[in-house]
FIKOL-137014 format. One line per 3 residues: number of its first residue (from 1); their letters; for each residue x, y, z of N, C-alpha, C, O, CB. Coordinates in Angstrom, 3 decimals, padded with zeros to 6 digits. Glycine has a CB too. Layout:
FIKOL-137014
NUM = A = X:Y:Z:X:Y:Z:X:Y:Z:X:Y:Z:X:Y:Z; ...
END
This chain:
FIKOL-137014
1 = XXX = 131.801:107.103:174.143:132.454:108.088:173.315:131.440:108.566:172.283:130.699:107.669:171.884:133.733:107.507:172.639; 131.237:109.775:171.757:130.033:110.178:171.161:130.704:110.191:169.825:131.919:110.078:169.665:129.296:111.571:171.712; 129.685:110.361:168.740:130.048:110.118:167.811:131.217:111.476:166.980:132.035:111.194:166.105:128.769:109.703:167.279
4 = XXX = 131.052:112.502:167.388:132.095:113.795:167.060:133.267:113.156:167.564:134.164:112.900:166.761:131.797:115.404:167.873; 133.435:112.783:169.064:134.860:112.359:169.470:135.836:111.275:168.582:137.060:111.178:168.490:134.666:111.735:170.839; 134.732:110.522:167.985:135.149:109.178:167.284:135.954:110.074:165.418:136.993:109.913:164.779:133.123:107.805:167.047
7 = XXX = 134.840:110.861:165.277:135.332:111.276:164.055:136.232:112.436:163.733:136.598:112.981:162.692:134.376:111.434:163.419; 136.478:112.632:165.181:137.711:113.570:165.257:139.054:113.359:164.761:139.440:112.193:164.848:137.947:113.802:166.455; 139.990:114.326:164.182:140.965:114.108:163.516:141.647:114.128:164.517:141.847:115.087:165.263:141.270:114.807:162.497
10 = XXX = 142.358:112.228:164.652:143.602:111.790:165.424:144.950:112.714:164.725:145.359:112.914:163.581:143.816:109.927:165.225; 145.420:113.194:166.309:147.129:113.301:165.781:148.043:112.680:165.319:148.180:111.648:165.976:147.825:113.518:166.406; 148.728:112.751:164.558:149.933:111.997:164.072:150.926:111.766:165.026:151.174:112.664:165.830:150.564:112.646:163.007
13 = XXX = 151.505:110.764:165.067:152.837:110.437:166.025:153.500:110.871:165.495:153.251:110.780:164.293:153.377:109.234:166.393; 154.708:111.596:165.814:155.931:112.246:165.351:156.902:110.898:165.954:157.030:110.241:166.987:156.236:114.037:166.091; 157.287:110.952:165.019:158.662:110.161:165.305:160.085:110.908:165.180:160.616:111.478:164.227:158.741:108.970:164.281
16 = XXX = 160.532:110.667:166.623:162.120:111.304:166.800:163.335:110.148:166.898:163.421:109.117:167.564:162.209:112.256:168.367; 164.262:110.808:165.906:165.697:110.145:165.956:166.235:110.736:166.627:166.224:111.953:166.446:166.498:109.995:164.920; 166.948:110.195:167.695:168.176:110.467:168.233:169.546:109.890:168.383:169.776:108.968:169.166:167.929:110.611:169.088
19 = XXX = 170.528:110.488:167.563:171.741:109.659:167.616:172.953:110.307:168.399:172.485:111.257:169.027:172.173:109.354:166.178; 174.418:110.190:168.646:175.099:110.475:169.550:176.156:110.384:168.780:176.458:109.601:167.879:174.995:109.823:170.692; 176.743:111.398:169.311:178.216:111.425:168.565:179.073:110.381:168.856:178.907:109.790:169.923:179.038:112.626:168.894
22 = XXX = 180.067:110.002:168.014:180.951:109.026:168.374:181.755:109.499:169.199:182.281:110.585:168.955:181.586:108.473:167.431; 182.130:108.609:170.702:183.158:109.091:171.517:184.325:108.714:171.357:184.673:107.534:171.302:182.976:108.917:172.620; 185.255:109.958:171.240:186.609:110.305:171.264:187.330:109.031:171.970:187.194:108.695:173.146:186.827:111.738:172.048
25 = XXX = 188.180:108.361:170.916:188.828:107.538:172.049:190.107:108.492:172.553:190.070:109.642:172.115:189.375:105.901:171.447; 191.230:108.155:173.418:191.859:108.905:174.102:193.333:108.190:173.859:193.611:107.009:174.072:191.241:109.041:175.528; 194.071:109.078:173.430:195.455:108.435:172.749:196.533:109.257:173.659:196.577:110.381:174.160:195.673:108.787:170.803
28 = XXX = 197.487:107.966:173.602:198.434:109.069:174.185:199.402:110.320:174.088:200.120:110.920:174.888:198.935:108.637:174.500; 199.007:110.470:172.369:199.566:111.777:172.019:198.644:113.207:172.057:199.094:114.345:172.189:200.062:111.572:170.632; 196.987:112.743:171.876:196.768:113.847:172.081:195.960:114.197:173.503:196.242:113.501:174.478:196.208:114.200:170.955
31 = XXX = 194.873:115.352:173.659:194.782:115.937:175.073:193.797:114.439:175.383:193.240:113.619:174.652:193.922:117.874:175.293; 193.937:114.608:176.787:193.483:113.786:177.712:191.965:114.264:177.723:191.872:115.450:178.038:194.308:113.875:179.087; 190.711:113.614:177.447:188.872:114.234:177.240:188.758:114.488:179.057:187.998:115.438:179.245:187.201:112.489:176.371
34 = XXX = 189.294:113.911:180.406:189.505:114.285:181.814:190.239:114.360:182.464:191.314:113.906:182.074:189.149:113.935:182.413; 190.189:115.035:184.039:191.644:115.424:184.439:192.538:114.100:184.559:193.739:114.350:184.661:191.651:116.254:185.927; 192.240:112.917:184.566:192.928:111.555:184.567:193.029:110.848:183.274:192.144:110.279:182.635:192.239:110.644:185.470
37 = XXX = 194.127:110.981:183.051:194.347:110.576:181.881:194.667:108.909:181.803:195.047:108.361:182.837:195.416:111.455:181.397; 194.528:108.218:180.725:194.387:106.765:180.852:195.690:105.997:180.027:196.160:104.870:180.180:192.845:106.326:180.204; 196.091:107.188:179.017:196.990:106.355:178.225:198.358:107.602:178.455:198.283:108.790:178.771:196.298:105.959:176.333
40 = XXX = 199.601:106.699:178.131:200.900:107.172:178.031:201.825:107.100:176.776:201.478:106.223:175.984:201.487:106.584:178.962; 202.730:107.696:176.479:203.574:106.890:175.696:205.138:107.579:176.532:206.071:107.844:175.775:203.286:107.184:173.726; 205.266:107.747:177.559:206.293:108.177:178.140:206.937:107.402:178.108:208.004:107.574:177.519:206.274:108.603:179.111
43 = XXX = 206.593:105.907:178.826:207.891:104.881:179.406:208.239:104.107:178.329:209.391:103.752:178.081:207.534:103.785:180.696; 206.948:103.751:177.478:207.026:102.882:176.332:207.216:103.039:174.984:207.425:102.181:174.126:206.180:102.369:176.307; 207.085:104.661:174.860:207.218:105.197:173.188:205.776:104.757:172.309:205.461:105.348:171.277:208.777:104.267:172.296
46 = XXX = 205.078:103.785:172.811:203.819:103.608:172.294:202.592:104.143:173.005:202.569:104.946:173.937:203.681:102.329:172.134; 201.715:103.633:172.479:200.554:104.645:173.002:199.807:102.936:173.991:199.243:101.952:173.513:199.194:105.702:171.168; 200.074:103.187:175.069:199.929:102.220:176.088:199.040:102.572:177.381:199.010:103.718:177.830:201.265:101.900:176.497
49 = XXX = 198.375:101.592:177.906:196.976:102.394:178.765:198.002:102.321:179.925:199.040:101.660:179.903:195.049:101.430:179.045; 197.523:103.154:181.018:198.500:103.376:181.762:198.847:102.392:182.716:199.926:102.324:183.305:198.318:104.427:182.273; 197.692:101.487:182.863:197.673:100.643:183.767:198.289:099.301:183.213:198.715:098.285:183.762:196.351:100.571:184.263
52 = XXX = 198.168:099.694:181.951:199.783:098.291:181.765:201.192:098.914:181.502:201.904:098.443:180.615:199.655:097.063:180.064; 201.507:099.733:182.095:202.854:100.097:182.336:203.630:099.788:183.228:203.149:100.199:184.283:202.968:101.061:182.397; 205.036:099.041:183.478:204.917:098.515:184.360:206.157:099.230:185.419:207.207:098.726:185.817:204.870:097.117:183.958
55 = XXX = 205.566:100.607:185.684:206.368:101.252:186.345:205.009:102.752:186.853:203.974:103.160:186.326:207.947:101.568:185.234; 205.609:103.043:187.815:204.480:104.363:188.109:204.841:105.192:187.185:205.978:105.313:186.729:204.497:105.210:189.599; 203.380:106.096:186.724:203.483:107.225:185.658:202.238:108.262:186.141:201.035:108.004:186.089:203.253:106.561:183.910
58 = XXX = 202.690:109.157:186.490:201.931:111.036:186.730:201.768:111.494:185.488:202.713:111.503:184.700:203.012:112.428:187.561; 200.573:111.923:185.164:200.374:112.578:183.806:199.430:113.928:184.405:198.222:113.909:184.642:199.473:111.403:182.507; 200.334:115.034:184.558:199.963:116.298:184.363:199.065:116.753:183.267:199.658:117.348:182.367:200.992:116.905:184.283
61 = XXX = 197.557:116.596:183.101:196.407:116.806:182.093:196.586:118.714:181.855:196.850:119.638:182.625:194.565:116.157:182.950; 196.288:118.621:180.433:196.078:120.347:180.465:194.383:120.884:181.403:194.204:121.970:181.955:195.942:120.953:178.336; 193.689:120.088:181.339:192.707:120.625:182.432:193.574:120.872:183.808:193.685:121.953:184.385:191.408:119.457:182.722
64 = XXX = 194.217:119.507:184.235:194.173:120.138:185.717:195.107:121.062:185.675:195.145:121.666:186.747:194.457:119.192:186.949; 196.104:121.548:184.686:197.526:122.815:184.933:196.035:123.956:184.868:195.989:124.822:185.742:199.354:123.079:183.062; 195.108:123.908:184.028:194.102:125.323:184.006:193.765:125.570:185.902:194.107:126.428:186.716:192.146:124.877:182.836
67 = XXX = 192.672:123.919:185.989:192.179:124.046:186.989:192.873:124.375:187.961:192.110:124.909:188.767:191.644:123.256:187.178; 193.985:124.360:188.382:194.539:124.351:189.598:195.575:125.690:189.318:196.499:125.851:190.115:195.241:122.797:190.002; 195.401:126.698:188.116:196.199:127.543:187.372:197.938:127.418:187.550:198.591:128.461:187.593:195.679:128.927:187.769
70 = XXX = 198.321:126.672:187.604:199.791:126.477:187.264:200.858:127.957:186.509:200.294:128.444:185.530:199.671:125.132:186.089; 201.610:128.330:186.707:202.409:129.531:186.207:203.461:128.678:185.431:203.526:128.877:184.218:203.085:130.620:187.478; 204.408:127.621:186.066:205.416:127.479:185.490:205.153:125.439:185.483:204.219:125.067:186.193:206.813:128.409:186.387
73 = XXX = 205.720:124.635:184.943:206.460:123.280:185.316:206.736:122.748:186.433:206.536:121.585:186.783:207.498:123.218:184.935; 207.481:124.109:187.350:207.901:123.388:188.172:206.407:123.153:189.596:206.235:122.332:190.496:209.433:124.169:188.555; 205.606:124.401:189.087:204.507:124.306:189.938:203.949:122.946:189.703:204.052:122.084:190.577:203.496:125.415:189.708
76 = XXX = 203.266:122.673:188.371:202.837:121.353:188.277:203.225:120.015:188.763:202.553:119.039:189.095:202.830:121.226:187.328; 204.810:120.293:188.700:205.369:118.993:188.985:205.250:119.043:190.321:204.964:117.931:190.763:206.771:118.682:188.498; 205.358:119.932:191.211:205.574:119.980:192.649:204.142:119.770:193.214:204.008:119.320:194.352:206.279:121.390:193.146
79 = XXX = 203.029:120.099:192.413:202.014:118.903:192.897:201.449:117.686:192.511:200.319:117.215:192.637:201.130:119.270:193.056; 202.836:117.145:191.843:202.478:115.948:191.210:202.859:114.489:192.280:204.058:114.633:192.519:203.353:115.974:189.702; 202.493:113.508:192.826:202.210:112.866:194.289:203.996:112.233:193.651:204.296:112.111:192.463:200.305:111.426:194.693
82 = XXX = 204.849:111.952:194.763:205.888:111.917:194.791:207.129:112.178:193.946:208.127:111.522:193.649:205.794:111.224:195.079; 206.637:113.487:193.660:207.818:114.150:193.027:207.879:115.298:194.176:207.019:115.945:194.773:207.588:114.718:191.279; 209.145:115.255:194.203:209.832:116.897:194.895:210.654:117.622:194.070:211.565:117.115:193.416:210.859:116.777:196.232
85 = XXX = 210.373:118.775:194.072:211.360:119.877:193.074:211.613:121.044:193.843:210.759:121.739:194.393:210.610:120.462:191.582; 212.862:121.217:193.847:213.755:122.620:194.217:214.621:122.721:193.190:214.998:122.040:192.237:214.655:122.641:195.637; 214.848:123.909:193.732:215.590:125.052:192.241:216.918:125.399:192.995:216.983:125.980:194.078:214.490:126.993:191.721
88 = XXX = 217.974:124.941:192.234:219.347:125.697:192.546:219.974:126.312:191.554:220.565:125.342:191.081:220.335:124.887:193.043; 220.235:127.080:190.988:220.978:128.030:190.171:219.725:128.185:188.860:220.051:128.420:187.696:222.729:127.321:189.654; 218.904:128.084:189.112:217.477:128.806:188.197:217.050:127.324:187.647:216.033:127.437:186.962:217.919:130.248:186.563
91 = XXX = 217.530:125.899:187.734:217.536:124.649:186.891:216.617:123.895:188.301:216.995:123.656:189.448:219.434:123.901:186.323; 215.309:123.672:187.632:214.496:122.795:188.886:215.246:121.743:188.639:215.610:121.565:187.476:212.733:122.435:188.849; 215.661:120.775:189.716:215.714:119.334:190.305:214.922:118.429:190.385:213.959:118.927:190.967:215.930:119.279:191.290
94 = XXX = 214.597:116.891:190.065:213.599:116.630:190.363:214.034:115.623:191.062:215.169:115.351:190.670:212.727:116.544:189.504; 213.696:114.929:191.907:213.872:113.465:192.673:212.481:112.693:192.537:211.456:113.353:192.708:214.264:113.657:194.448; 212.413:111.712:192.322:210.789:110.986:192.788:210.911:109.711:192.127:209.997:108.889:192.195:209.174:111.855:192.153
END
């Protein structure tokens, strides 16, 4: 190494912070952060993960009514996995 290279002015290291936002935990009152939502308070009145509920629960996310563009309720519900809905005198039905 010659002697110019040696007395050359070294660069400074930059030092970078990087920090991350805190992630959203996911409650069951407000929107669901994906189309699967994790918590309920339907069966239980509390805010309970879904998988300790001890009954089946469909949670229609506002992403998937966008994604899949939904018009009314009864669309959503009618692709919700064992629910069936028909309409007799303008009042959907539901069975499931």
């Amino acid at each position: 190494m010659s002697v110019y290279a040696q007395a050359a002015v070294q660069p400074k290291e930059e030092t970078i912070t990087v920090t991350a936002a805190p992630v959203a935990q996911e409650s069951a009152w407000g929107p669901a952060p994906t189309i699967a939502a994790k918590r309920s308070a339907t069966t239980t009145k509390t805010d309970t993960p879904i998988e300790k509920t001890p009954q089946s629960v469909s949670v229609v996310t506002n992403e998937e009514m966008q994604m899949h563009q939904f018009q009314s309720v009864k669309e959503a519900l009618g692709y919700t996995p064992g629910v069936t809905v028909s309409s007799r005198g303008g009042w959907p039905e539901i069975a499931g």
